[in-house]
C-alpha positions in Angstrom: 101.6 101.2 99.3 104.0 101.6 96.8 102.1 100.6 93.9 99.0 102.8 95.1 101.1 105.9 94.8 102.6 104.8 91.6 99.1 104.4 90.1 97.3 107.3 91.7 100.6 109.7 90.3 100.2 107.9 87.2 96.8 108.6 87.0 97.5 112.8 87.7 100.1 112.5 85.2 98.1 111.6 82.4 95.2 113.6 83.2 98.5 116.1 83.1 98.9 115.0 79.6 95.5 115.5 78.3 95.2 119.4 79.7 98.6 119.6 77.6 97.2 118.6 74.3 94.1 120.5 74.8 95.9 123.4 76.0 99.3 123.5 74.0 99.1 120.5 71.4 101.4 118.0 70.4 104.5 119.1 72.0 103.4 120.5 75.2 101.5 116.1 75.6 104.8 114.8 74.9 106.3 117.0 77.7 103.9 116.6 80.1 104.2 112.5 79.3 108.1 112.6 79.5 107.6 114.9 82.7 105.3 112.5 84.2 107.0 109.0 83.4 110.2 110.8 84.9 108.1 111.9 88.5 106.6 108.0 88.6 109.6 106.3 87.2 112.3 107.7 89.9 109.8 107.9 93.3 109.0 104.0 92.3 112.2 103.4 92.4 113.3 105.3 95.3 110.6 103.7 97.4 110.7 100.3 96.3 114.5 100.3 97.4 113.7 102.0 100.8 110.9 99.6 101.4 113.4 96.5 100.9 116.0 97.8 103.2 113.5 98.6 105.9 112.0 94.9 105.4 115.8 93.4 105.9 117.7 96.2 108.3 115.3 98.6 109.7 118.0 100.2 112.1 119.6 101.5 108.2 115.7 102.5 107.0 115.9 106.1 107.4 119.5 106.9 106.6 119.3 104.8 103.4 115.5 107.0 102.6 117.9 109.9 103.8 120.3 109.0 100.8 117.7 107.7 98.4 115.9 111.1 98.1 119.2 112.8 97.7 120.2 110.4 94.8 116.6 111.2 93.3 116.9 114.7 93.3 120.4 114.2 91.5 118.9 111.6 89.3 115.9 114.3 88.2 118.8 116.9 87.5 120.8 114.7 85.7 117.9 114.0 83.4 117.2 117.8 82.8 121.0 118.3 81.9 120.9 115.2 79.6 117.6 116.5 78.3 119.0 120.4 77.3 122.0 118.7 75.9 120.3 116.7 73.7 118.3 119.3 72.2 115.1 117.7 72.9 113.4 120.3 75.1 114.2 123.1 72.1 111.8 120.9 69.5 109.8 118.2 70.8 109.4 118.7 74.5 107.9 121.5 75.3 109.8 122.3 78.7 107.2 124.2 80.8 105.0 121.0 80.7 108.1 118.6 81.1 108.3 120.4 84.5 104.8 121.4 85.6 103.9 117.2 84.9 106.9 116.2 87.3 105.9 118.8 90.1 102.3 117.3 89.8 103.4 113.3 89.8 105.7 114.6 92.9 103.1 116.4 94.9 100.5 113.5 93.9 102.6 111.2 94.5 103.9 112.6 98.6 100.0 113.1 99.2 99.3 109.5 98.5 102.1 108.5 100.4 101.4 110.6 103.6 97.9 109.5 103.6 98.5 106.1 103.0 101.2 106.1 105.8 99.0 107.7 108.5 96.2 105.4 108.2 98.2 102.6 108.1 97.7 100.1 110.7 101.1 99.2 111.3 101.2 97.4 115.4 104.0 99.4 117.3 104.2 96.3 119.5 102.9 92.4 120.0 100.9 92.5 122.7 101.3 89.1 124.9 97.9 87.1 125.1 96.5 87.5 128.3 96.2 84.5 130.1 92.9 84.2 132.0 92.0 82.4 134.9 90.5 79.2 135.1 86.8 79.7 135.7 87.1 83.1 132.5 85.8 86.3 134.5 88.7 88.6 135.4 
């Protein structure tokens, strides 16, 4: 599931990147590739840690997703900070498509994953086989 959302956001974010270089030119691509590789790269993270903690303690699942997507969300602003400080998104990043590219991979990216987790076939319980009768009718 994982790798599906990765892919699909991948895929928004450079379709992201190409509407940036038509639309604003060499800057405004590189933004919109930073943006996007920052939007894929942290949610694949995030998830791929929440899905091995649910596959070894599910009872911890949803407090550690609870404290994954807070750490993301500091993780994104740490990146901005590091970013303004370095001077990047004053030359060669143009900021406005740094951002819009990460809102897209984000909202890509949840879309995927709610649709991907509501038509999963996930079995709630194992059902016992049903023993029959000799003779097979019930």
């Amino acid at each position: 599931m994982v790798l599906r959302a990765a892919a699909v956001s991948a895929l928004a974010a450079g379709v992201v990147v190409v509407v940036a270089a038509v639309a604003g030119g060499g800057s405004a691509a590189a933004g919109a590739a930073v943006g996007g590789a920052i939007a894929v790269g942290v949610l694949a993270f995030g998830a791929l840690a929440v899905d091995a903690v649910s596959r070894l303690m599910p009872a911890a699942s949803l407090l550690f997703a609870l404290v994954t997507y807070t750490f993301q969300v500091v993780l994104m602003a740490l990146v901005f900070v590091a970013l303004s400080r370095s001077g990047l998104l004053d030359r060669e990043l143009d900021r406005n498509w740094l951002g819009g590219a990460i809102i897209a991979g984000v909202l890509v990216w949840t879309v995927v994953q709610i649709r991907l987790a509501t038509t999963a076939r996930i079995p709630a319980f194992d059902s016992p086989a049903v023993a029959r009768p000799e003779g097979g009718a019930r």
